[in-house]
N, C-alpha and C positions, 0 to 999 in steps of 0.2 A: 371235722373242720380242722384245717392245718393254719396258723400263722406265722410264716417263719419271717425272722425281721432283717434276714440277709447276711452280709458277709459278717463272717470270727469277728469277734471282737468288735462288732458294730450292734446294737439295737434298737429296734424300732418301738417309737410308744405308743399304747393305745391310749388316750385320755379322759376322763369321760366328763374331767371337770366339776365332779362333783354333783353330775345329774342324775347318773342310773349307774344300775351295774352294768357289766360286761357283756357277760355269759351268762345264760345259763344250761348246763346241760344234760339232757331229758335222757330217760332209759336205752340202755344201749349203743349211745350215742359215745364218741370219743373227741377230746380235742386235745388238740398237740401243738404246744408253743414249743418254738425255738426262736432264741436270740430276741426276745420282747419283752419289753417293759408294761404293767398294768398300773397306771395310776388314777386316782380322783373317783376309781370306784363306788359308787355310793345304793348300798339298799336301807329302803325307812318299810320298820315291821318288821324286817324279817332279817334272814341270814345272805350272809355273804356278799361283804360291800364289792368285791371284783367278782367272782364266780360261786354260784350255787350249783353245785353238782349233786343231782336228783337220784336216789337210787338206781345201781346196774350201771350209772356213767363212770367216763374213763377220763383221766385227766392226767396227760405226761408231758411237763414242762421241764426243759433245756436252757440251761445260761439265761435264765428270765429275773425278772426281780417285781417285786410285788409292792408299791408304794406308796400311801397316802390312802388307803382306802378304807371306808367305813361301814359300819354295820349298824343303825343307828335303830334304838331298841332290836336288836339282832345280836345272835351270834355270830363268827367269823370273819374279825375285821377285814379279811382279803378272803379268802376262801370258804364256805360250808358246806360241807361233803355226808348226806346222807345215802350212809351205806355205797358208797363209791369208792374205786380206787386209783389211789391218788400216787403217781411217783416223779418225784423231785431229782431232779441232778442240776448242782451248781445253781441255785435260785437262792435270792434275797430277799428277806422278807424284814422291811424301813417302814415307819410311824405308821401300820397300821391300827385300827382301831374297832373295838365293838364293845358298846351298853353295855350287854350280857358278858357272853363267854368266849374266850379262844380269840385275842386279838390282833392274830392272825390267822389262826388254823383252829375250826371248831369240827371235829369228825364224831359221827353219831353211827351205831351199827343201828339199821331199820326193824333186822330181822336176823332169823340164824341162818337165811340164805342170802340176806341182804348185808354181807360183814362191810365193817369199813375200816381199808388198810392203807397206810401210808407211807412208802419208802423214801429214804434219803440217801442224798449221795452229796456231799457237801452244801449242805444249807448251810445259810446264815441266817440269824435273828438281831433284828436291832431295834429298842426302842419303840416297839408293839405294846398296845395296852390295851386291855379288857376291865370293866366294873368288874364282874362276878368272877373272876377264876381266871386262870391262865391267861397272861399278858401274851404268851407267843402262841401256847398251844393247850385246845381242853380238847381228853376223849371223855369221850359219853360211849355208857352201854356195851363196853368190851371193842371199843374199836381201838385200831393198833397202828402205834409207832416204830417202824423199825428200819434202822437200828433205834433206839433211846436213845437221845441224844444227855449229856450232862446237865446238872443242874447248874452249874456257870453258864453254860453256852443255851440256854433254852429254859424259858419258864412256861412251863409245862405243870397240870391240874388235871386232875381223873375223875371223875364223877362214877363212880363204881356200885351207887344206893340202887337197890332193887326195883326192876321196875314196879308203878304200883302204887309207891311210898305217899303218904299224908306228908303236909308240909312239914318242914322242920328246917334242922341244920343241913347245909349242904357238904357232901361228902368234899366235894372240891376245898373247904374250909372256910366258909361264912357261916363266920360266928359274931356274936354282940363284939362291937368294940370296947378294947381294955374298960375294967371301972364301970361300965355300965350292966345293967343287972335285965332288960330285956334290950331285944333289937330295937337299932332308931327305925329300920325300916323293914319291908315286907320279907323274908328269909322263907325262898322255896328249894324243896328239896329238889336232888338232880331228877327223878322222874316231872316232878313237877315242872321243871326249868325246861325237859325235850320238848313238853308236851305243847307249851307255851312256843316255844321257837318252831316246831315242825306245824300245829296249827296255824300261827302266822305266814309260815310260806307258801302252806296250804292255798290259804285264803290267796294269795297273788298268784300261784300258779292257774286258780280259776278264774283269772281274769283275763285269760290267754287262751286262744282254742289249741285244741289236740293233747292239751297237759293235764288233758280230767285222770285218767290213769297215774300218771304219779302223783297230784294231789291226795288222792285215795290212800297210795301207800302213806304218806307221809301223815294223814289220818289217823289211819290204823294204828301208826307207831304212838302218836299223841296220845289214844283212847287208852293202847296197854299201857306206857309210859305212865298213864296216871286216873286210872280208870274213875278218880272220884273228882277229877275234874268238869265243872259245868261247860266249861268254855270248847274246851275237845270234844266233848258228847256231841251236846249243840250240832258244831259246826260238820262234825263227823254223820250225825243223824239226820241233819239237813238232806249233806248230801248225797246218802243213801236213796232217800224218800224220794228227793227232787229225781236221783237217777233210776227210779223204779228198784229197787233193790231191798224191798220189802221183806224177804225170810233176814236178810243182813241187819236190817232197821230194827226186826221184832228183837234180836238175840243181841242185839248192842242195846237198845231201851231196856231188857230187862237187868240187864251183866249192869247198867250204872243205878238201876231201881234196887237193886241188890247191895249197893257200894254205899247208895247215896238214897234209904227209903224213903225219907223226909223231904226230899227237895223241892222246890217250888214249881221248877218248869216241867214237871213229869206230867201233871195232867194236860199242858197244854201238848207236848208231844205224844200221849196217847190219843191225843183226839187229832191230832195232825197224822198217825199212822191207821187213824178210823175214818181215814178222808173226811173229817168233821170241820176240815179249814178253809175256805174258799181263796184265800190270798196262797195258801201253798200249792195248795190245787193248781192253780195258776202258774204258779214258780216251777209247778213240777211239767207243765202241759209245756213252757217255753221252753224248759230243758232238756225235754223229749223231741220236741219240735229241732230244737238246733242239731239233736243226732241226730234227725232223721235229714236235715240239709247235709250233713256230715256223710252220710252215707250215700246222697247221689256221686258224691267225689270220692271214687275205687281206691286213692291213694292217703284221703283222710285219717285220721286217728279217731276210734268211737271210745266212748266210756264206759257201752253197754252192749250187752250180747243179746240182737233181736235176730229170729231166722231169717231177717224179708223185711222189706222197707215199709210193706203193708204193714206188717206187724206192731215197727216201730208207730208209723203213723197212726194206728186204731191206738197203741199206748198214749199219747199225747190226744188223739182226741177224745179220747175217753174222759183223761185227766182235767179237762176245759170243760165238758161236757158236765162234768161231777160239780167243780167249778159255780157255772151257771146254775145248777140245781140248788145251790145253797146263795148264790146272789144274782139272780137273774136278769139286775138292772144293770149291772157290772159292762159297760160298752169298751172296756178294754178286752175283755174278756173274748165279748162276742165279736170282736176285731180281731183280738187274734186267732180264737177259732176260724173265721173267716179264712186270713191268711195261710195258716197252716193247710188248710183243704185246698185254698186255691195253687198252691205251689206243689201239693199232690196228685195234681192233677185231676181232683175232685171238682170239677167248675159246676156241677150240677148241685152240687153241696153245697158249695161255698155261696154261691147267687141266694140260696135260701137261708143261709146263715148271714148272711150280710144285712137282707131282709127284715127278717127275726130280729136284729140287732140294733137297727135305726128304729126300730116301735119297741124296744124295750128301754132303748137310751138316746131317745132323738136328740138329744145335746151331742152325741161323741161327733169331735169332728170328721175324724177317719173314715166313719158311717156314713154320716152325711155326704160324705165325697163320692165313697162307692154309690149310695143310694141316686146320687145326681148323675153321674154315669149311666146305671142302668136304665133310668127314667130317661137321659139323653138318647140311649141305644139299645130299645126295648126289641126284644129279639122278635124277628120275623114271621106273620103270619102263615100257618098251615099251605097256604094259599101260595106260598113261594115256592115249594117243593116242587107244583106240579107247572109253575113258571119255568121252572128249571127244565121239565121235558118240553116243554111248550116251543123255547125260544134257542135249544143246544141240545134237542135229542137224547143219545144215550149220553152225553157228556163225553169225555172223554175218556177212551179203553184206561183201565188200574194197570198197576206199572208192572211194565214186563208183556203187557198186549202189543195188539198188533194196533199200528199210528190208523189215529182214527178216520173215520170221512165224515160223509153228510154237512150236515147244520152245524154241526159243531167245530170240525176242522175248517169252515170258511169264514168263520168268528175268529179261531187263535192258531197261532204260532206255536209248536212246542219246539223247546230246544233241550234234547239232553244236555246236564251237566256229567265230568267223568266219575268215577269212582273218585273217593274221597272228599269231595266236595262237601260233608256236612262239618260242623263245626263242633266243639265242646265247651258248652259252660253250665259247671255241673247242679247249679240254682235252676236251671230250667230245664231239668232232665225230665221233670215230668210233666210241662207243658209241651214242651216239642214232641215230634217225632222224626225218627228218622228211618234207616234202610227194613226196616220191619214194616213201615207203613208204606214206605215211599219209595222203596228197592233199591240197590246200590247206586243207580244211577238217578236221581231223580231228575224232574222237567221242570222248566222256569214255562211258562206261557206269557205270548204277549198278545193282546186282544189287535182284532184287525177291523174292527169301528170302534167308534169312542163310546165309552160306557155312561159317559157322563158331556151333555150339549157342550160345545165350547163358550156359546152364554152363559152359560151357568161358571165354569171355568173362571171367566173375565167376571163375574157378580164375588166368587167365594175369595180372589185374591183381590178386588176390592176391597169386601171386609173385611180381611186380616190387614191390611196396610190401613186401614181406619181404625181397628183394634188398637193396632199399635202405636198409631198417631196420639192416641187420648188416654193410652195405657203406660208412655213412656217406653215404649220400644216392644221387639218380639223376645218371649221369655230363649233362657240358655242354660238352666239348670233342672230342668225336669228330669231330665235322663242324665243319672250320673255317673253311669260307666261310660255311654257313647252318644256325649250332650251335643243335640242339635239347636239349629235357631227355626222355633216355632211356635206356634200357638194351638194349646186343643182347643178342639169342634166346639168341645163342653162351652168353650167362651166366647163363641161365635152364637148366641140362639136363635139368632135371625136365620140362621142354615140349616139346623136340624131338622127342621118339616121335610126339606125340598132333599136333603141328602135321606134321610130314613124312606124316604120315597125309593129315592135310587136305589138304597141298599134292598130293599125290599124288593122293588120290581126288577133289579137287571145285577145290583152288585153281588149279593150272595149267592145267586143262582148259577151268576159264572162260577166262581171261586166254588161251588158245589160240583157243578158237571168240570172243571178244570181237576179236582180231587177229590173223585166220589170215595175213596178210597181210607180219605179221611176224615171227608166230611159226604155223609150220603145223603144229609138233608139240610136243604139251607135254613128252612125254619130253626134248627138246632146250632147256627151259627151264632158266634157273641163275641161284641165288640170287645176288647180290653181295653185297647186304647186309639186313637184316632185324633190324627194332628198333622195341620197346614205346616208344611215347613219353607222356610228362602233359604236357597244356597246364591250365595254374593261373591263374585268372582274376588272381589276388594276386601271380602271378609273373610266369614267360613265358607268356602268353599271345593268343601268335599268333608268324608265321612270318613272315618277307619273303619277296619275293616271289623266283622263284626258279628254273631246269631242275634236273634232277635228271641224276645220273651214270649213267643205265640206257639200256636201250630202251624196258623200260614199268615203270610202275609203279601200286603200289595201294595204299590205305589200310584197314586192315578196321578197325570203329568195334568197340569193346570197349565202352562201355557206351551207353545211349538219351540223344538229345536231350535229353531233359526234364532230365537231369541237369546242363545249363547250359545257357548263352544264348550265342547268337552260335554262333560256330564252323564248323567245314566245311572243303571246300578250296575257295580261293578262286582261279579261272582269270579271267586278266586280260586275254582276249579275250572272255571270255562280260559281264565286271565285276560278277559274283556269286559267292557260294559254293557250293557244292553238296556236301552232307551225307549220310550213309546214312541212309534213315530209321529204322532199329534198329539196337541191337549187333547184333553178326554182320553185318551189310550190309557191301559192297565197293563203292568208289566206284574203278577203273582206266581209265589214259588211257597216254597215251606222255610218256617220260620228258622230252622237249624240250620240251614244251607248257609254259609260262610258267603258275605256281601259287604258291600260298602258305597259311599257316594263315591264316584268318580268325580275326580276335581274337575268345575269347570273353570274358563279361565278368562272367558267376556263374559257380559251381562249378567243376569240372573234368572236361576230358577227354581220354579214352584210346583210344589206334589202335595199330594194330602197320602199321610202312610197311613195306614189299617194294620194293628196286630189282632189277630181273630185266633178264638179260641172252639172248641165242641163240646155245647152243652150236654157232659154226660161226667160220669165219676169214675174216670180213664184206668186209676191206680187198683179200687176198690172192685170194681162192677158189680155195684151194688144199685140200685133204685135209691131216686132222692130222698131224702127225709129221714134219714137214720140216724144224722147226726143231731138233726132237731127234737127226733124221737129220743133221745141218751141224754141231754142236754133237759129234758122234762118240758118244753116250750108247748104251749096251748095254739099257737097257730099252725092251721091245717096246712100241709106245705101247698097245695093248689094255691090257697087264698093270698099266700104273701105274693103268687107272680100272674094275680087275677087279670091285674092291666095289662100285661104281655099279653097273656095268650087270650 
């Protein structure tokens, strides 16, 4: 990252006012000011009220000046540099300030590969002040100044005490004031002082994704820095455990059991690394889970080295799994276990863990929601499947066949889209599919009778305009990345009989013979979600462009074109819309393919969308019930989906 603040002799301020810091910057990484001013810098906890610079960073500032910033319980009133190198030319360094140490410049070496060095080339110091040591500049740990600046022009403090060290006097020079015979206040030695400040930044860098890797180093440094410290253990063993890193965890618990035999929290951390804790269990299944969303995105940052997303994901649900075995009534637990499977692409799993979950904790609300969904949108009797040959033949040839005939091609429309046409969004990498399922080019279909009567049509968008009359309008925040104005089916129940009808007798079985490919039995089809939507030429009227969270999905048009202008779905590989030509008509494709509403621009119009998923455990290809079976649950997984099937 480059800031240059433009012409000689001119520069630009960043300010931050007094609300956060600047910068911070991560392994590897380099920033480079020129001609910039940093003021009103401010970190609380931690180091470095303008810039924390993380181990491995690179930080080469030009004609800048560093002003007003603070560290507030922190080191480095303007800068903290672990194990980074740092060089100055022509920079100012005015009233900053930090708690601790270095009230301007606090540098810590990490490691003996991680040095930290700092060159100068005309600096100034003005009026910098720190509580514990060095008002301009404290090293810690053999990190380097050079040149040395004078002790007129720079105050400057070394922390030189071994790592390691029990509390005492600090090398820096905190000693009792004159006359008085102990300290007025708490006096930690310099290991004690890194361990304390690299902990606490710790702790903030984990509250930022991609920065679990340099929290760890900065760990590490804490744990040697002062091996009989509770607080660095702790937080260091935390995060070992939560990140699977168990041989790590054994040989740090014993190295502070060693330092510190007597301590109070050593039995609860040997029974947190004996999986005996069901709240860590937990903590450890979330933070498994978030690498494993981490790892559908090729360009993410991980904290943990798994061979295969499988991998990770059996680590996390394992972890939830142990979890429940020790609090089985736990309905956060069994939500999120849910969730994790459902977004693994495990829907066969996850339906039975959701299940499991509302009769172990029929209070959770989340449960509850799921539970009223699949009760809404109980998956389709056996009996569909052979609907499907009944009423559309072989279906339609899998992709790359030859374009079909019979029964089936006098029902739909196929339209290839070209190459490229699917989308990325990497939360839904393992609900969708793409050119693996669906071939480089995949097909939109659009039905050529209506799947659904046009009375029924004119009854379903009556009810949602009487929802809304009595509800205070149609909701807009369901969908929070690409928010439509709609209402779910779930809130309509007057509709559910007459639409599970549909889906049973004519809507799954197209969408099966349209992609056997995906889906080879409609019985095995499941609702995710399903919702009326209005597009209002005077309002929202149109959608961005977009994937969708399914495997396929479909639009069925509730009322006819003529009723506005514009409109459709609009596929930004085809770079047209494509419309049903009547109510009742279905326009279905695959949920990954890149769409959007096409704006209309008179009247209004109405669809009911379907995102549908394939009841199986897509990631694993395992048979259901494994995860119920690890989790110790006493219901048969048949009997939790007895009213489905």
């Amino acid at each position: 990252v480059e800031a240059d603040g433009g012409a000689e002799g001119r520069r630009a301020v960043l300010d931050a006012g007094g609300a956060s810091r600047l910068f911070v910057v991560g392994a590897n990484a380099t920033l480079t000011l020129r001609r910039v001013t940093l003021r009103g810098g401010r970190s609380l906890l931690s180091g470095g009220g303008a810039l924390l610079l993380l181990p491995g960073a690179t930080l080469d500032a030009s004609e800048c000046a560093f002003e007003a910033n603070r560290a507030v319980l922190g080191s480095g009133g303007a800068i903290a540099s672990r194990g980074a190198t740092v060089r100055l030319h022509k920079v100012r360094f005015a009233d900053n300030e930090a708690t601790l140490r270095g009230g301007a410049l606090c540098q810590t070496c990490t490691s003996e590969a991680m040095r930290a060095t700092t060159t100068l080339e005309e600096v100034d110091w003005h009026a910098n002040r720190a509580g514990r040591g060095g008002d301009d500049v404290m090293l810690c740990a053999g990190a380097a100044l050079i040149p040395r600046p004078s002790s007129a022009a720079c105050s400057l403090a070394e922390s030189t005490e071994p790592a390691g060290s029990r509390a005492g006097a600090d090398s820096a020079g905190e000693e009792p004031p004159d006359g008085l015979s102990a300290p007025t206040r708490l006096v930690l030695s310099g290991g004690s002082m890194s361990a304390l400040e690299c902990s606490n930044e710790a702790l903030e860098l984990l509250e930022r994704k991609g920065l679990e890797r340099d929290a760890l180093r900065l760990l590490q440094h804490a744990s040697a820095a002062d091996p009989s410290s509770p607080n660095a253990f702790s937080f260091h063993l935390n995060f070992l455990y939560t990140h699977a890193k168990d041989s790590e965890a054994a040989a740090l618990l014993e190295a502070f059991a060693a330092a510190v035999p007597d301590h109070p929290s050593l039995p609860a951390s040997r029974a947190m690394l004996a999986d005996a804790s069901a709240p860590m269990l937990h903590q450890r299944g979330q933070t498994l889970n978030g690498q494993v969303a981490r790892m559908r995105d090729p360009g993410a940052p991980l904290a943990v080295d798994f061979a295969s997303r499988l991998q990770a994901q059996d680590a996390a649900t394992s972890a939830f799994a142990q979890a429940l075995r020790l609090s089985p009534a736990s309905g956060d637990v069994w939500n999120d276990l849910g969730t994790s499977l459902f977004f693994a692409g495990e829907l066969a799993e996850s339906s039975l863990v959701y299940a499991a979950g509302v009769q172990r904790a029929p209070s959770h609300a989340a449960l509850r929601d799921e539970a009223k969904r699949a009760a809404a949108f109980p998956l389709a009797p056996r009996s569909a499947d052979q609907i499907t040959v009944d009423l559309f033949g072989g279906g339609a040839p899998r992709s790359g066949g030859a374009p079909g005939g019979g029964t089936f091609a006098s029902e739909f429309t196929a339209i290839p889209l070209p190459e490229g046409s699917y989308g990325s969004r990497p939360e839904s990498v393992d609900l969708q599919a793409g050119a693996e399922t669906f071939g480089e080019r995949p097909r939109v279909f659009v039905s050529q009778r209506p799947l659904l009567p046009k009375p029924t049509c004119e009854r379903y968008i009556a009810a949602a305009e009487a929802w809304a009359a009595r509800s205070g309008g149609w909701t807009t925040a369901r969908h929070h990345s690409v928010a439509t104005t709609d209402i779910p089916l779930t809130s309509l129940d007057e509709l559910l009989p007459s639409f599970n009808e549909a889906l049973r007798t004519l809507l799954l079985p197209a969408l099966s013979a349209c992609y056997p490919e995906a889906a080879p039995l409609a019985s095995s089809l499941r609702v995710l979600d399903c919702f009326l939507v209005r597009y209002d030429a005077t309002k929202q009227a149109s959608l961005p462009t977009h994937t969708d969270q399914s495997l396929l999905s479909f639009t069925i048009a509730l009322n006819d074109p003529g009723e506005y202008d514009g409109g459709g779905t609009w596929f930004r590989g085809l770079g047209r819309a494509v419309d049903a030509p009547a109510a009742g008509h279905a326009v279905l494709f695959p949920g990954k393919v890149e769409h959007g509403g096409h704006p209309i621009t008179r009247g209004v119009r109405y669809i009911i969308v379907l995102f549908m998923g394939y009841e199986t455990n897509r990631l694993s290809q395992r048979p259901a019930g494994y995860a119920l079976e690890a989790a110790g649950d006493s219901f048969p997984a048949g009997s939790l989906l007895k009213e489905e099937l």
